[in-house]
N, C-alpha and C positions, 0 to 999 in steps of 0.2 A: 625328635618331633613326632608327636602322633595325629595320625591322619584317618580322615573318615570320609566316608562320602553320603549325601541324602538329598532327598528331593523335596519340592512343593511345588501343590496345582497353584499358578496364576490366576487375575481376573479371567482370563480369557481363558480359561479349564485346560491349558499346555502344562503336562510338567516340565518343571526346571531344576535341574542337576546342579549343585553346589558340592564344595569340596572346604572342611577344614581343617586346618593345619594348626593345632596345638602346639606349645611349649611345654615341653617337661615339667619344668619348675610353673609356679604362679604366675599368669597373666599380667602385663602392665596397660596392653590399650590392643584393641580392634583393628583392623587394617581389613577394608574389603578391596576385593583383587577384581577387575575388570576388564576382559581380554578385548583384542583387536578384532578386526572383522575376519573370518575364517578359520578363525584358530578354537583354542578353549581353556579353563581355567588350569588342567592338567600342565600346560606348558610353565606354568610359572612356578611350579614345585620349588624350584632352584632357589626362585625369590622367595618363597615363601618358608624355605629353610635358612636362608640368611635374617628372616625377620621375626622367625619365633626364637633364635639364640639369643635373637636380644629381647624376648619377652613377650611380643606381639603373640595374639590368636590372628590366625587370617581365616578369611571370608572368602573363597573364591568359587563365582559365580560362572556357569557354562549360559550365557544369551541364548536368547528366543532361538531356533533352527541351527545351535551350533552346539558341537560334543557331542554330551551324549541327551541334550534337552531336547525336546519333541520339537515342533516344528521344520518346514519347509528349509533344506540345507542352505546357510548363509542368505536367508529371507529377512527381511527386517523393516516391513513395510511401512513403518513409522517408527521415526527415531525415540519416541517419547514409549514406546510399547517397553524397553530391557531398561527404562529407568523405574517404571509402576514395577518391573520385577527387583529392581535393588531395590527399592521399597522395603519390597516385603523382607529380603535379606537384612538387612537393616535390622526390621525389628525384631528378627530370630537373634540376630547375634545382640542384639539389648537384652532379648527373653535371657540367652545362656549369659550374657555377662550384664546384668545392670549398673555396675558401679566403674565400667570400663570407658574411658573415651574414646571415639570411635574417628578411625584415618579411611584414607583412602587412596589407594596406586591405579591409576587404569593407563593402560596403554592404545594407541590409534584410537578405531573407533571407540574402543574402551573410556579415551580421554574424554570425549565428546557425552558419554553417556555419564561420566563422573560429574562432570560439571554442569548437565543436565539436572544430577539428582541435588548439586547446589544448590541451584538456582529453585528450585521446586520445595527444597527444604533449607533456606536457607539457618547455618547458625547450629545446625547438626552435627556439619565434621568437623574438627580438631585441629584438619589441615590436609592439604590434596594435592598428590606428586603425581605428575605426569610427564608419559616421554612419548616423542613422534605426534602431539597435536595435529591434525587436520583441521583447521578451521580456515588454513588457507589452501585447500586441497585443489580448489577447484579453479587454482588463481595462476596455475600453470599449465593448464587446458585451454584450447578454444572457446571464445565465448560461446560460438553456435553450437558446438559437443554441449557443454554444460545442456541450454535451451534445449537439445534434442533432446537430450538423457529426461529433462524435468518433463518435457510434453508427452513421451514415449510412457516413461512410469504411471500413465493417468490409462492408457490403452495393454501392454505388454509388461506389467511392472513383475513379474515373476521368470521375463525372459532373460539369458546369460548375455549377453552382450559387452561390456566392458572388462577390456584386459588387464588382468591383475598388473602387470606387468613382467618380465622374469623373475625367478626368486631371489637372485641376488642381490636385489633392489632391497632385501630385510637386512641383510648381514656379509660379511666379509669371510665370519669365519665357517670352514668347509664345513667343521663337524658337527656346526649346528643347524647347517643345509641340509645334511647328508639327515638329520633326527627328525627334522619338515618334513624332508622328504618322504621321510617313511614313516610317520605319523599317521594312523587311520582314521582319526578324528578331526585332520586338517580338512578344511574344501579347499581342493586345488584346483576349482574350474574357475570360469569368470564371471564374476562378479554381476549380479542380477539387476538389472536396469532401478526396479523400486528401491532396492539396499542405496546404491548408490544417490540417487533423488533425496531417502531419506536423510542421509548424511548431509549432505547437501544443505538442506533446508536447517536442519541441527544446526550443523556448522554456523551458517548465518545467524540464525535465532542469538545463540551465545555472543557472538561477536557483537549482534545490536544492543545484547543486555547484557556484556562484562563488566558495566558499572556497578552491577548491583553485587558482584561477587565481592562479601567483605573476607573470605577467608583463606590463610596465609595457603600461599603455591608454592610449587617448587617446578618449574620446567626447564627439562631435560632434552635435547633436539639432533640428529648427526647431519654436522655441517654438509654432508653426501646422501642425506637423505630425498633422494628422486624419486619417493611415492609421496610425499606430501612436504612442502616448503617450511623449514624452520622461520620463515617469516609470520607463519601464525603466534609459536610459541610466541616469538617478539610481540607480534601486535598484543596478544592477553598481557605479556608481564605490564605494557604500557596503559593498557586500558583498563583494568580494575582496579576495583577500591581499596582491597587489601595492604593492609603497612606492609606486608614482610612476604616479599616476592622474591624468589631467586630463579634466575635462570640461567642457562649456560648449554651451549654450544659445543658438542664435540668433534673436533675438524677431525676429517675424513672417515668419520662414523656416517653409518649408514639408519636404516629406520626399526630395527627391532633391536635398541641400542642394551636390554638387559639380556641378548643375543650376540651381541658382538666380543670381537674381541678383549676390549675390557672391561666385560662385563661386572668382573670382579671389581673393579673401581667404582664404579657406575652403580651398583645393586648397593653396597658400600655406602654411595654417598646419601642412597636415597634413604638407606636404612637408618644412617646418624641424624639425617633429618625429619624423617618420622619421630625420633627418640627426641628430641629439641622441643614438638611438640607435643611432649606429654606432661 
């Protein structure tokens, strides 16, 4: 696998840190990688070397105030701001490969910004795998938390307020606690009132217009996932247009399931399905 890293200014003049992951031999299809809220595209090296053996270039993007990308740490004051930047990732990776069809993996918020940039474009990707969905994030909170959080975001939306939760709420297994933990590119504070609103709002948005998504999914959920309800992933596989949906539930998996313990299964499955669709 050969790896690079580069940047581009956004509409909004922030640079944006990408990373790609080559395959040795010749390319068969594009995969951009879309990480979760606090993390960055750096984490998923693992995935993205299980997916250029089997041919894939990946695309993996660092979001607006995450990594090593300019802006405000884990700021993300509208959900629609890191989808105008896969955007622009998009047509970088058309520029370096034209004749490539183009996938897509995002994780958490990451899921939300993927199918953001579906819906925006639709008839683009090839096909869009995701794991830990929030669209039902907020459906296991108080309804008056939620209402604070969205009226707060309009006055204080850059203040930390909402608790991550522990870490172990990502993964089960120690050793990949133990690489979070000591990751200098993770935010491990809490989570900033406007971030959170705008997910929120994303969240909804997609859920009212998953009819329009015509393009095949693949959701991926851990049955133990207590940061965000695998009843989301359910609701999308039921609600969109798509013939070829699959989803599946992994009991007593938790939320950063290409993190857990079987991952190897998991990264696996998602990669024979990317391959399906090319």
């Amino acid at each position: 696998m050969i790896e690079r890293q580069d940047r581009f200014v956004n509409a909004n003049g922030i640079a944006i840190v990408y990373r790609v992951w080559q395959p040795a031999a010749e390319a068969r299809g594009i995969v951009l990688v879309s990480h979760g809220l606090g993390e960055h595209s750096g984490r998923y090296r693992h995935v993205a070397a299980a997916l250029t053996g089997a041919g894939f270039v990946c695309y993996g993007i660092d979001h607006i105030g995450h990594g090593l990308s300019e802006g405000m740490r884990a700021y993300v004051p509208d959900g629609w701001l890191p989808v105008r930047d896969m955007d622009q990732l998009y047509h970088m990776a058309r520029a370096d490969f034209p004749d490539l069809p183009v996938l897509l993996f995002g994780h958490s918020m990451g899921s939300l910004i993927g199918l953001a940039f579906e819906l925006r474009n639709p008839g683009r990707l090839r096909g869009i795998a995701l794991t830990g969905l929030p669209v039902h994030g907020e459906y296991d909170k108080p309804a008056w938390l939620i209402s604070l959080c969205l009226w707060a975001a309009q006055y204080i939306p850059k203040l930390r307020l909402s608790p991550p939760g522990l870490p172990t709420v990502l993964t089960g297994d120690d050793e990949a606690l133990r690489a979070w933990r000591e990751d200098p590119l993770v935010d491990k504070g809490m989570w900033r009132v406007g971030t959170s609103a705008a997910l929120i709002r994303l969240g909804r948005e997609i859920c009212q217009r998953a009819g329009e998504i015509e393009t095949p999914l693949l959701l991926l959920h851990g049955s133990d996932d207590h940061l965000v309800p695998a009843s989301g992933s359910a609701f999308l596989a039921d609600e969109v247009s798509s013939d070829h949906v699959t989803l599946k539930i992994y009991d007593g998996l938790r939320h950063e399931l290409v993190n857990e313990t079987a991952r190897d299964e998991i990264i696996g499955t998602i990669r024979d399905w990317l391959l399906l669709r090319l």
